[in-house]
C-alpha positions in Angstrom: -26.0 -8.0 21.3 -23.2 -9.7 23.5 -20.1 -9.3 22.1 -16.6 -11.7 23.4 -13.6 -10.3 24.2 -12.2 -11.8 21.5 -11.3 -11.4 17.9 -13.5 -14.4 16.7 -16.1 -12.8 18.8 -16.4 -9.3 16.9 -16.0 -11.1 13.3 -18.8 -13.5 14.6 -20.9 -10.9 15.5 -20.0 -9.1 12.5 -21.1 -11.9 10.5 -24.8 -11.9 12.0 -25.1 -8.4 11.2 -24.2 -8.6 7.8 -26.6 -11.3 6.7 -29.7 -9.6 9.0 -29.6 -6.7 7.0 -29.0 -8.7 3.8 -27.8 -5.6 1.9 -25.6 -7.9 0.2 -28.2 -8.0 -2.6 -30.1 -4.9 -1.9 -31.0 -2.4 -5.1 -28.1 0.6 -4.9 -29.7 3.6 -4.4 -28.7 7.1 -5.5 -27.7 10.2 -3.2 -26.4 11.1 0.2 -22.6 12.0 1.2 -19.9 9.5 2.3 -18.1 10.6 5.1 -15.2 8.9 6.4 -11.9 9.7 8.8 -8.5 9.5 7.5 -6.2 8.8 10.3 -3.1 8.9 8.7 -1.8 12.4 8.5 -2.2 15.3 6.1 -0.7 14.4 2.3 2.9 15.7 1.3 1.8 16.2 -2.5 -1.6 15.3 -4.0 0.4 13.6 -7.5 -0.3 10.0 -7.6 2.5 9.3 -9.1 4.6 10.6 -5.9 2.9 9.0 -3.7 4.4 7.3 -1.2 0.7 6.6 1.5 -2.5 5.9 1.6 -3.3 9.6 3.0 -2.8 10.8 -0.5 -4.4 8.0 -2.4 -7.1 8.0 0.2 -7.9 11.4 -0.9 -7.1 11.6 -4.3 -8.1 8.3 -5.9 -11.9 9.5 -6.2 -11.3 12.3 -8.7 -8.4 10.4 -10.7 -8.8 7.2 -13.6 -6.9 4.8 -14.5 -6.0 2.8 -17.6 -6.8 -0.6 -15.6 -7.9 -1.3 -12.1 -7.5 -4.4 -10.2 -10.9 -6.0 -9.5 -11.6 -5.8 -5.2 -14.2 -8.4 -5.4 -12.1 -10.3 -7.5 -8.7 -9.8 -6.6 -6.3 -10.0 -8.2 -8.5 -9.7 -11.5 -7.6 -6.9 -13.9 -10.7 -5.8 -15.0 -10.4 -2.0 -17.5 -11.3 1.7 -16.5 -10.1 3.9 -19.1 -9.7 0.5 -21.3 -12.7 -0.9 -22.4 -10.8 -3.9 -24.4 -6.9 -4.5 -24.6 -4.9 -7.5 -26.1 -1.3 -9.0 -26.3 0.5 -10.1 -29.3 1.8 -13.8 -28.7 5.4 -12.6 -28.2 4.3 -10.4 -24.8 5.6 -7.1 -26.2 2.9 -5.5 -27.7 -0.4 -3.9 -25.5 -2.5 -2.6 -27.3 -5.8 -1.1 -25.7 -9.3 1.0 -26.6 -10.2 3.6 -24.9 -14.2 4.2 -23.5 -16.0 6.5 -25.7 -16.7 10.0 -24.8 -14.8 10.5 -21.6 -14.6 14.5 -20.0 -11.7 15.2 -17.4 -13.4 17.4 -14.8 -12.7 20.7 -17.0 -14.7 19.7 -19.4 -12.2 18.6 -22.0 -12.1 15.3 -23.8 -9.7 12.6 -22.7 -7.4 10.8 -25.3 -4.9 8.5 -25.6 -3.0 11.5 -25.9 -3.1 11.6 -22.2 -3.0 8.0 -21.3 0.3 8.8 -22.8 1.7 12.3 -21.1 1.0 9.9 -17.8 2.8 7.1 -18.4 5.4 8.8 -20.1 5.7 10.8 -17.1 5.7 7.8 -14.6 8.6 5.8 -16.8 10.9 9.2 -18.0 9.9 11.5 -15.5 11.4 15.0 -16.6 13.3 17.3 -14.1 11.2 18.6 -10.8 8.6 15.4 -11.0 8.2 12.9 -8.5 7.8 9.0 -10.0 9.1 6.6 -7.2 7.4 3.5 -8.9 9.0 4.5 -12.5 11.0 1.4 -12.2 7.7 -1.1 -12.8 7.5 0.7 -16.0 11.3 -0.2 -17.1 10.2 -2.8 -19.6 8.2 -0.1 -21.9 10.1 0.5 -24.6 7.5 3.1 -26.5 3.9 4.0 -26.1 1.9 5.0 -29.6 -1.1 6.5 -29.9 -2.6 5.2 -33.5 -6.0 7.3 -32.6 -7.5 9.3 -30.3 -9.1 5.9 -28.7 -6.0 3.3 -29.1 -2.8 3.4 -27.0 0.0 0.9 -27.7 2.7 -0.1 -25.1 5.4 -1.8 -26.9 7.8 -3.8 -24.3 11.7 -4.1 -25.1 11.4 -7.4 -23.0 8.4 -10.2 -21.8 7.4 -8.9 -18.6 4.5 -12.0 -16.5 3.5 -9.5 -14.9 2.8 -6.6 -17.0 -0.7 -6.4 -17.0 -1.0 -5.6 -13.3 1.8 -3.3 -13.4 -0.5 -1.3 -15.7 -3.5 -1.5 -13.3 -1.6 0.0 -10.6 -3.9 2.2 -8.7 -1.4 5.6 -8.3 -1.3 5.4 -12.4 -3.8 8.3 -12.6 -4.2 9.7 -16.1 -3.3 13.3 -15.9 -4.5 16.2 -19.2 -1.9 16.0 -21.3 -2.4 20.0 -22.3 -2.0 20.7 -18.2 1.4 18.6 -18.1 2.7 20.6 -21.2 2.3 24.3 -19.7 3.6 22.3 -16.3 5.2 18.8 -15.9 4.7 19.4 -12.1 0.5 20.7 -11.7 -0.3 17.2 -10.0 1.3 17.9 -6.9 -0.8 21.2 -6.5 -3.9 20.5 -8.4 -6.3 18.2 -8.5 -8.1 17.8 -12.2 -8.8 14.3 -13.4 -11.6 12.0 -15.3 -13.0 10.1 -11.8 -16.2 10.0 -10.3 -15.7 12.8 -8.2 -14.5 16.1 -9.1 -12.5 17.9 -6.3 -14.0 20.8 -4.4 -11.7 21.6 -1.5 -9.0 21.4 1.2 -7.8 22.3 4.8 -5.4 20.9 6.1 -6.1 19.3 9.2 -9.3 19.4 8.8 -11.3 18.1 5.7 -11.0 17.1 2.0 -14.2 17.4 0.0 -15.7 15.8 -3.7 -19.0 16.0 -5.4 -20.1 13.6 -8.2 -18.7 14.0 -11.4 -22.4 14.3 -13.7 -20.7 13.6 -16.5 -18.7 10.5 -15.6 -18.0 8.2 -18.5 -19.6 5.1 -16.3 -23.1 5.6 -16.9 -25.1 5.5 -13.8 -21.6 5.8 -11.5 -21.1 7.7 -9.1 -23.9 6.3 -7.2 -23.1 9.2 -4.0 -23.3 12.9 -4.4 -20.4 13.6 -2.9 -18.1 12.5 0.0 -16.4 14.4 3.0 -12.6 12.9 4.7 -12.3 14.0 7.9 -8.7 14.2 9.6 -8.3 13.0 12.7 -6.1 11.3 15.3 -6.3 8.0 14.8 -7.6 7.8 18.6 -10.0 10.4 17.3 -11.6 8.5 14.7 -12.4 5.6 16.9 -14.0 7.9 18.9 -15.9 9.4 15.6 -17.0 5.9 14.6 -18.5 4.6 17.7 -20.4 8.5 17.7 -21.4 7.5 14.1 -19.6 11.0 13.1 -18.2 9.1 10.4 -19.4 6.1 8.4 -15.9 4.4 7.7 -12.1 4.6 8.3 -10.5 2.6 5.5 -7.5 2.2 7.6 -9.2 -0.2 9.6 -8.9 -0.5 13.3 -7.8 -3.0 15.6 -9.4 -5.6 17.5 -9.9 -3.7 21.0 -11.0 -0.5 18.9 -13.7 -2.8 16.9 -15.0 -4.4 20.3 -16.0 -0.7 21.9 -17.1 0.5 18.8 -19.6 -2.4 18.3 -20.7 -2.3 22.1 -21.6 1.3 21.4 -23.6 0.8 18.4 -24.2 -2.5 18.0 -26.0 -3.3 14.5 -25.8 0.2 13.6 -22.4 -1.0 12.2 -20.7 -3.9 9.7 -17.7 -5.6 10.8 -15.0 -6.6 7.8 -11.8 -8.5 8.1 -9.5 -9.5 5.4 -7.7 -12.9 5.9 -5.4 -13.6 7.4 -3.2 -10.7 6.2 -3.6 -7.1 4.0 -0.9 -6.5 1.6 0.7 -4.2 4.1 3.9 -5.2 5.5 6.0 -3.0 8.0 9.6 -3.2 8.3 12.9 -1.4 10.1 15.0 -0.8 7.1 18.7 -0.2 7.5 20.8 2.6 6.5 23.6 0.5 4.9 25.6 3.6 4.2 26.4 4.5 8.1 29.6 2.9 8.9 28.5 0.3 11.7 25.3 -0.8 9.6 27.5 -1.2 6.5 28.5 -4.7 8.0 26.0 -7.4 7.1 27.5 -9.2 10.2 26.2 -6.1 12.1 22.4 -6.2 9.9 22.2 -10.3 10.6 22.4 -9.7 14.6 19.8 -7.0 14.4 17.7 -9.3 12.7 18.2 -12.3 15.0 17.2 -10.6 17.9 13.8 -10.1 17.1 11.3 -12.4 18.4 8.3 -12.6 15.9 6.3 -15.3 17.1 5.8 -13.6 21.0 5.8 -10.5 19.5 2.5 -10.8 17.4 0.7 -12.0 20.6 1.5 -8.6 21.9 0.3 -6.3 18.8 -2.5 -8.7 18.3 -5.3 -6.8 20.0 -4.4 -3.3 20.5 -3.0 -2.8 16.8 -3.5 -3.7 13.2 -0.2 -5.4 12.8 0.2 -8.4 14.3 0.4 -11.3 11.4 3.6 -12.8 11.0 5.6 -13.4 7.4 8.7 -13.0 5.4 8.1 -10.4 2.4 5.9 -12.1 1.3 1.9 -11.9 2.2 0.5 -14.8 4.2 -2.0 -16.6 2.6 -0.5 -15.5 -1.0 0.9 -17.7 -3.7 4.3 -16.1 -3.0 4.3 -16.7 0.6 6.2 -19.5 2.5 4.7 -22.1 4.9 6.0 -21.8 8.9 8.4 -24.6 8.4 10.3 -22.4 5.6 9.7 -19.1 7.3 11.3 -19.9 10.7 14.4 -20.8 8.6 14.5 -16.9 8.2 17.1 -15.1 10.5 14.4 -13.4 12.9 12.2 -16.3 12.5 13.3 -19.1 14.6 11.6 -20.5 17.2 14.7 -21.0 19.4 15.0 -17.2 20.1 18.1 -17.7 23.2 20.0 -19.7 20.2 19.2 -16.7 17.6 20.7 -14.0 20.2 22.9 -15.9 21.4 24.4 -15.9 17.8 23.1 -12.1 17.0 25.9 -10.7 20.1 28.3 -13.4 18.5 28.3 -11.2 15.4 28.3 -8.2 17.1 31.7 -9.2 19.0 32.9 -10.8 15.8 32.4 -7.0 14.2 33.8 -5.2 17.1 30.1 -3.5 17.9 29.5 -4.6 21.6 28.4 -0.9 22.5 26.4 -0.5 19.6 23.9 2.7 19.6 21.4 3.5 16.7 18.0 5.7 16.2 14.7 4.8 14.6 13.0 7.5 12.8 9.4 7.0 12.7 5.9 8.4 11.8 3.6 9.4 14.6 0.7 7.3 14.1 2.9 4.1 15.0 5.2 4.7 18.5 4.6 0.8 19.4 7.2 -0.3 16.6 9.6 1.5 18.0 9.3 0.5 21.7 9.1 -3.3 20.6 12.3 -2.7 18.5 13.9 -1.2 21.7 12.6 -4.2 23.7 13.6 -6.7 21.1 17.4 -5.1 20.5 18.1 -4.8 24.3 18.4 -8.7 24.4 21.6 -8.2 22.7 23.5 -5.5 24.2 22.3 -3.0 21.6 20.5 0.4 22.6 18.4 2.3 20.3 16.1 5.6 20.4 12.9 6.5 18.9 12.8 9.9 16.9 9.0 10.5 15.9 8.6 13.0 13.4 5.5 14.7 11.8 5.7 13.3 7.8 7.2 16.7 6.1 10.5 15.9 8.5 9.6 12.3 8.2 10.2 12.1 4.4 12.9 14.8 4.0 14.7 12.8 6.1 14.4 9.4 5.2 15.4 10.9 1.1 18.6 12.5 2.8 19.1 9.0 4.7 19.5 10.9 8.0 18.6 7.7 10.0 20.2 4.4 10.8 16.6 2.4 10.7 13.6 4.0 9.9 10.0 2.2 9.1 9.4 1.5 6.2 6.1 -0.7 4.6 5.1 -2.7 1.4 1.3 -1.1 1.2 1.0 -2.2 -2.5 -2.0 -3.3 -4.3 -0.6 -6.4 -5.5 1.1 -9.5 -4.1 2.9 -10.4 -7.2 6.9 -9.5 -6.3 7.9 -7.1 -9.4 5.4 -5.0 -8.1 5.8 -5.4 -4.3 9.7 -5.3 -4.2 10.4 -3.1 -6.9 11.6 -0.6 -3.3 14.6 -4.0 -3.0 16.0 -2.9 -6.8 19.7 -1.0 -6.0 19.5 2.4 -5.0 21.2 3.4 -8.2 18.3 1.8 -10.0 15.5 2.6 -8.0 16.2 5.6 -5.3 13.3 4.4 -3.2 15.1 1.8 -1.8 15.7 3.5 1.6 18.5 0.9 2.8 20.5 2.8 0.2 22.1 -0.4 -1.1 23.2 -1.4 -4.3 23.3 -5.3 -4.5 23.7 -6.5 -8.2 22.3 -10.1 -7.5 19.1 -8.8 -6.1 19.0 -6.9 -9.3 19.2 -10.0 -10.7 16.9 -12.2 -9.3 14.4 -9.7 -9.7 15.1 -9.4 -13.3 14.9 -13.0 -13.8 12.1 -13.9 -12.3 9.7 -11.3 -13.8 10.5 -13.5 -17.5 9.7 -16.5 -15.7 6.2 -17.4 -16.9 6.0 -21.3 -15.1 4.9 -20.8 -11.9 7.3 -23.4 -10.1 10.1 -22.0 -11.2 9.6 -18.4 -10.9 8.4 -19.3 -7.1 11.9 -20.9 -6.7 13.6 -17.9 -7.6 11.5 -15.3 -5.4 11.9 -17.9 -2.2 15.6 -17.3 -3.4 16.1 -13.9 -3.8 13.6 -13.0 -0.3 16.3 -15.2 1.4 18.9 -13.1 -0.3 17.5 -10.1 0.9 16.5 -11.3 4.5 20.3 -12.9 5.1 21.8 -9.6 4.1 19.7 -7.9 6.6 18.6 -5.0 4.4 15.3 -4.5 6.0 13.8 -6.4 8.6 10.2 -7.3 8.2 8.1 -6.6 11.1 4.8 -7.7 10.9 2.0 -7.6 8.1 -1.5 -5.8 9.0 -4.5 -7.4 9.5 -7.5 -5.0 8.7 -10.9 -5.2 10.7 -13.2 -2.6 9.2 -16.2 -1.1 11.0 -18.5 0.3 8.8 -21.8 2.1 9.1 -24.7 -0.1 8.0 -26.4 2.1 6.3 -22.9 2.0 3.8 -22.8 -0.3 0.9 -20.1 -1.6 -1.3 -17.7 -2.1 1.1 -15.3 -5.5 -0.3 -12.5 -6.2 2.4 -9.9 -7.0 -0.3 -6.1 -8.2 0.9 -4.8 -4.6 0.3 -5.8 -1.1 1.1 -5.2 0.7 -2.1 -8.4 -1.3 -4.5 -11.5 -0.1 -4.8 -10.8 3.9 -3.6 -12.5 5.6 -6.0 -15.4 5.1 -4.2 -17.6 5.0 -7.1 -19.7 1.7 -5.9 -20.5 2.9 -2.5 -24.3 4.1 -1.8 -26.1 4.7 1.0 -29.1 2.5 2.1 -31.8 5.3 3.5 
């Protein structure tokens, strides 16, 4: 098979070997292990409701449930787990949902809505020592009931459009209610859930490990007998894919690494890409509580020095990131056109007019020798030197500091930085999910930038009770420009995920975000 050196030219091949082997259609059949790389470092905690990255939900999601899942194939359809029928009084404040018959948690004891409501309850209220950094999606829950031992009721203090999804969100896991009681904080430590897999082992550094769940409450699910994640580099994992060491790297790998790894084994592999952006976005937040960021004159020049538009030519084919956007995803129903985006600061097409404006501001603040550090992960050293390239146009000089993720994530709680990455990795488009991390820092203490900016409070009140689509879009373009003009963050680029994945692996769906479909219940193995 000739492949072009080109990104059309993989996804073209890609395209041939997917409908050659037809496995589209193909019976599933039962057995084998699913092995797959995790490149993203070892997990801080294993609670779901802490997390913060895909290397713990990578992990974790298998052996975990959740009261509603968002439908990959469908996306962004809420389809029920743990629910097998919910509805919604008129009004939008009442949820009420049945619960599957006869489902085990791993241990062997039965889960109620008993412990659909220790989690959430936990999530919204969490109690001294516990970890929730997505509590505030929850805020709108006024009570949760539990009627019976198979009905749950959520009942809302306010309408919230987009409640449904917020309860799909895929780090909702259900936890046992008895292990919560004799500790709020066993999550982080163990692993015990109602999912297809139930949890075997871990080494760090090495591998996590899950066998199939027999008594699983989907009958015939899990279709595998168990799966293996391997850690590696993310060099490494290239490496083990084009060996056919491992079947898959959810992560998904750029354009270059897609090219060798099909040259090596040609239609031994599936190419996937999801278009024309993953809900991923990366972004240099700013520490607004140091005293020369506190400026937003000082914010604004940092973000019209960047150069988007030459800068995605350059990540295109050696990374994943290289799709350019405003905080919202391109291609979404949220996201603006290129005519609206470039009115963005960082954005513009005349870049000598935006930096010529940026060291304006800089001069106008008094901040012509201006210094700063970016503290950033490992796996991603080439956001940092184009950051370094980008503010050296304006007379500002910055360092990298790349840190392993224990330092990583002290740090960026303690705000020992003055920009640090930061990314939107969540499983929904829709904005009260995706910038919950913009609330005030008071309100939310996620957001990193530290800031506490009632009118972004606002807006993002306001346009979650907003249930005509028009007008709630008018208030998100607003409030994106809010937060963009204030310089708070500064959005990189969005990911754009090319998946190689063993042919012989089925049920693969390249879905606009990387957190759907990881409980790898509908993969099998063709044999």
């Amino acid at each position: 098979m000739k492949v072009r050196n080109s990104v059309s030219g993989v996804l073209a091949a890609a395209t041939v070997l997917f409908s050659v082997h037809g496995f589209a259609n193909a019976t599933p059949q039962r057995g084998g292990n699913l092995v797959f790389a995790i490149s993203l470092g070892e997990p801080a905690t294993f609670d779901c409701h802490a997390a913060g990255s895909l290397n713990v939900m990578y992990r974790v999601a298998p052996h975990y449930s959740t009261l509603l899942q968002i439908d990959a194939a469908k996306y962004p359809n809420v389809v029920g787990d743990l629910a097998e029928s919910w509805k919604v009084s008129p009004d939008g404040l009442v949820y009420e949902f049945k619960l599957r018959p006869n489902i085990k948690f791993h241990d062997g004891t039965t889960l109620t809505s008993a412990d659909v409501r220790a989690s959430f309850e936990r999530m919204r209220n969490p109690s001294l020592g516990v970890v929730s950094v997505r509590k505030e999606l929850l805020a709108d829950v006024a009570s949760i009931e539990t009627p019976n031992p198979q009905t749950v009721v959520f009942r809302l203090a306010k309408p919230n459009v987009s409640m449904l999804s917020l309860f799909a969100q895929p780090y909702g896991c259900i936890y046992s209610e008895a292990l919560l009681k004799s500790d709020p904080t066993y999550p982080a430590k163990k692993v015990m859930g109602s999912g297809p897999f139930k949890f075997v082992s871990y080494t760090p550094g090495a591998e996590w490990i899950g066998e199939r769940f027999s008594e699983y409450f989907r009958e015939g699910l899990p279709y595998l007998d168990g799966f293996k994640a391997i850690s590696l580099t993310p060099p490494a994992a290239v490496n083990a894919l084009a060996g056919g060491q491992v079947m898959v790297d959810f992560r998904g790998v750029s354009p270059l690494e897609a090219e060798r790894i099909v040259s090596t084994r040609g239609k031994d592999v599936q190419i996937f890409e999801a278009n024309p952006a993953i809900s991923t976005l990366f972004m240099a937040s700013v520490n607004t509580q140091k005293p020369a960021l506190s400026d937003p004159r000082v914010r604004r020049a940092l973000a019209l020095a960047l150069d988007h538009w030459e800068g995605s030519k350059a990540m295109e084919r050696s990374s994943t990131l290289s799709v350019v956007g405003g905080l919202a995803r391109p291609g979404s129903e949220f996201a603006r056109d290129k005519a609206e985006l470039e009115k963005l600061p960082g954005f513009a097409r005349n870049v000598e007019a935006a930096r010529a404006e940026a060291r304006r501001l800089l001069a106008e603040a008094g901040q012509t020798n201006l210094k700063l550090t970016f503290l950033n992960r490992k796996p991603w050293p080439f956001l940092g030197v184009y950051l370094i390239d980008q503010f050296r146009q304006i007379g500002v000089t910055m360092v990298q500091e790349q840190v392993e993720d224990s330092q990583f994530f002290a740090r960026r709680r303690a705000g020992e930085f003055d920009l640090t990455v930061e990314y939107l990795p969540d499983y929904l488009d829709d904005p009260t999910a995706k910038w919950s991390v913009f609330l005030s820092h008071e309100k939310n203490p996620a957001n990193i930038a530290r800031y506490n900016d009632p009118k972004v409070d606002a807006l993002m009140e306001q346009q979650s009770r907003i249930s005509d689509p028009a007008a709630r879009l008018a208030v998100i373009r607003e409030l994106e420009a809010h937060i963009l003009n204030q310089g708070y963050t500064l959005p990189l680029f969005w990911g754009r995920r090319t998946t190689v994945v063993d042919s012989r692996l089925q049920g693969y769906v390249p879905a606009p975000t990387n957190y759907v479909g990881q409980d790898l219940s509908q993969f099998w193995i063709k044999r």
